[in-house]
C-alpha positions as CSV (number, residue, x, y, z in Angstrom):
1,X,0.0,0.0,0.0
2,X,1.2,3.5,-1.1
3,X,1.0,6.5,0.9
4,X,0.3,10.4,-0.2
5,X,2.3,13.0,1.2
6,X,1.7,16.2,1.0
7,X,4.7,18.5,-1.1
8,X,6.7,20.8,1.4
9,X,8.3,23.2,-0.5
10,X,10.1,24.5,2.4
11,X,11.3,21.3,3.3
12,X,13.1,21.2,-0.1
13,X,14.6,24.7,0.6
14,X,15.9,23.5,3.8
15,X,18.0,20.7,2.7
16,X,19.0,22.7,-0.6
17,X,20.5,25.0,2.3
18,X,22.1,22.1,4.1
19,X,23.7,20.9,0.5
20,X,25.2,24.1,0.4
21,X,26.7,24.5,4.0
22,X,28.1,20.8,3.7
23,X,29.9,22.0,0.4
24,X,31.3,25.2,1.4
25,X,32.3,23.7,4.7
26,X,34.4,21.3,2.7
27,X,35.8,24.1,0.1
28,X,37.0,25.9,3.2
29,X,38.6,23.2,5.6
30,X,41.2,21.8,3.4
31,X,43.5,18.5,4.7
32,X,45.0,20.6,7.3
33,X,41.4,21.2,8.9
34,X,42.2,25.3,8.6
35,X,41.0,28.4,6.3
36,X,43.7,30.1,4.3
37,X,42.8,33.8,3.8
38,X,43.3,35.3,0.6
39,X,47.1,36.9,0.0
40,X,45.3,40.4,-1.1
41,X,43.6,43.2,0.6
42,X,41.4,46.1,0.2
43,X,42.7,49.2,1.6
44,X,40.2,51.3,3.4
45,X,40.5,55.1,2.4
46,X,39.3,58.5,4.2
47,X,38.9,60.9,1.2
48,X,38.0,65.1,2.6
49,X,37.5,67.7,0.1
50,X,37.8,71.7,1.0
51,X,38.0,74.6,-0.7
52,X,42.2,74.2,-1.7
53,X,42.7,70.7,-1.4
54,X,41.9,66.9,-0.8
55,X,42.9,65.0,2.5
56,X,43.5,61.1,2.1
57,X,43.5,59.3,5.3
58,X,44.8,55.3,5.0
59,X,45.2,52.8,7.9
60,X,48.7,51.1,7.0
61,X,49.6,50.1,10.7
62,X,52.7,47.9,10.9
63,X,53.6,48.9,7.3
64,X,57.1,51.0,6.9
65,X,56.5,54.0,5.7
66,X,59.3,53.1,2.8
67,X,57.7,49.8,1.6
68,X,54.5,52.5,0.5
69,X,54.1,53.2,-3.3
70,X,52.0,56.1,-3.7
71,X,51.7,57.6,-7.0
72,X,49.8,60.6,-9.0
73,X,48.8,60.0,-12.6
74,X,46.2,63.2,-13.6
75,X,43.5,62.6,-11.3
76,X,44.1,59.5,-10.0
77,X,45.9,58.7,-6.6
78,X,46.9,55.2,-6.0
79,X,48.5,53.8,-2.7
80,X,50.3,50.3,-3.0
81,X,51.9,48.5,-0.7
82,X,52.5,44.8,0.8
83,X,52.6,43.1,4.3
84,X,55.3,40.3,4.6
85,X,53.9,36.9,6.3
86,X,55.8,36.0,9.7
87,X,57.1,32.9,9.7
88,X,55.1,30.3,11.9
89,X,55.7,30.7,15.6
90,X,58.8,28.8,17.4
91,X,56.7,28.6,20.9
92,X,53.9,26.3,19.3
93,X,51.4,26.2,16.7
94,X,49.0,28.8,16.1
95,X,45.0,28.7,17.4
96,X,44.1,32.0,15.5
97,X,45.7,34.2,13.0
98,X,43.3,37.0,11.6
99,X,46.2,39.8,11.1
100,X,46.5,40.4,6.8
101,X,49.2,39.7,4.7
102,X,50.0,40.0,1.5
103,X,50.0,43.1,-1.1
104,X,47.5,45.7,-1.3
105,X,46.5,48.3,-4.0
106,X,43.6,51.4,-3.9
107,X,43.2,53.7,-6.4
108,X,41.1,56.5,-6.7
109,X,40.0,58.6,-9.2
110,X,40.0,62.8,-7.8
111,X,36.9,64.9,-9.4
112,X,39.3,67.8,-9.6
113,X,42.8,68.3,-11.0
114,X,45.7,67.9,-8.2
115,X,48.7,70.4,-8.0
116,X,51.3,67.8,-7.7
117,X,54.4,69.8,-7.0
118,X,52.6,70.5,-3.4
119,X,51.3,66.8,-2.7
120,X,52.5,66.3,1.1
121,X,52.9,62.6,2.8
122,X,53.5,62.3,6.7
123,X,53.1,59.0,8.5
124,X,52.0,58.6,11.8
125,X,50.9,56.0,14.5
126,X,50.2,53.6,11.2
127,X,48.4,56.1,10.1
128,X,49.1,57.9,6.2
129,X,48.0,61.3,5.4
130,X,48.0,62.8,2.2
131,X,47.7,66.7,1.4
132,X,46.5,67.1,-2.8
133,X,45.9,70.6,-2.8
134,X,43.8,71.8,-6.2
135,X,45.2,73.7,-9.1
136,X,44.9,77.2,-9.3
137,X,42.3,77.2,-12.3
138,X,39.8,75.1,-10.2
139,X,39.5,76.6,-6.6
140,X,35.9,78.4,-6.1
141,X,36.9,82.1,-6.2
142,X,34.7,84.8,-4.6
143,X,33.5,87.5,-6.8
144,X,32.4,90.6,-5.0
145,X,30.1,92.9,-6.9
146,X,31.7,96.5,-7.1
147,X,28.7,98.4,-9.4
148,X,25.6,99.0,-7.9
149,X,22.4,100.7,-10.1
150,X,20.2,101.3,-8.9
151,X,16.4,101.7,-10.7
């Protein structure tokens, strides 16, 4: 004898779900049981525009400020740079490692046109700022109106 059950498409949806967990679980623990992160990074950027200039803000902590490559083509500023990968540790293996390594690019495109005889870098606390003050042509200048007539 033959039963009828009902169709739960839900149920379906659940263990399409669980199909999918098992196989990413087993893309992402390898042989050695761990996840290996990817060798490349975004960089996270604070861009500020005024009047005269753009400020650029980048978190590089760790990073020599040497080891930087920052360049200006035109409008476009672009910050590169890489972290080298300690070697494992001597005391024991590790439990957790979330710290990035590996090489990192960001490039940016400016709205405006960048004076770059006056670009200015400083480093501090892991911390780059850049100073890209505008070009002359494009800085908002205030006209102040000298003839009055009246009518």
């Amino acid at each position: 004898m033959s039963n009828i059950i009902r169709w739960n498409p839900f149920g379906e949806m659940v263990s399409l779900r669980s199909a999918m967990d098992r196989m990413f679980e087993g893309a992402m623990i390898g042989p050695e049981l761990e996840w290996r992160p990817s060798t490349s990074w975004q960089l996270s950027l604070d861009v500020v525009e005024s009047d005269d200039d753009y400020s650029v803000k980048a978190s590089v902590p760790g990073i020599n400020p040497d080891d930087l490559n920052i360049t200006l083509s035109g409008r476009t500023l672009t910050i590169k740079g890489e972290v080298k990968e300690e070697t494992e540790s001597e005391e024991g293996k590790y439990h957790l490692r979330e710290r990035r390594y590996g090489s990192f690019s960001r490039s940016i495109r400016l709205p405006t046109e960048i004076n770059a005889a006056e670009v200015e870098a400083s480093y501090d606390a892991g911390v780059l700022k850049l100073s890209l003050p505008k070009v002359e042509e494009v800085k908002p200048k205030r006209i102040e109106v000298t003839k009055v007539i009246e009518g």
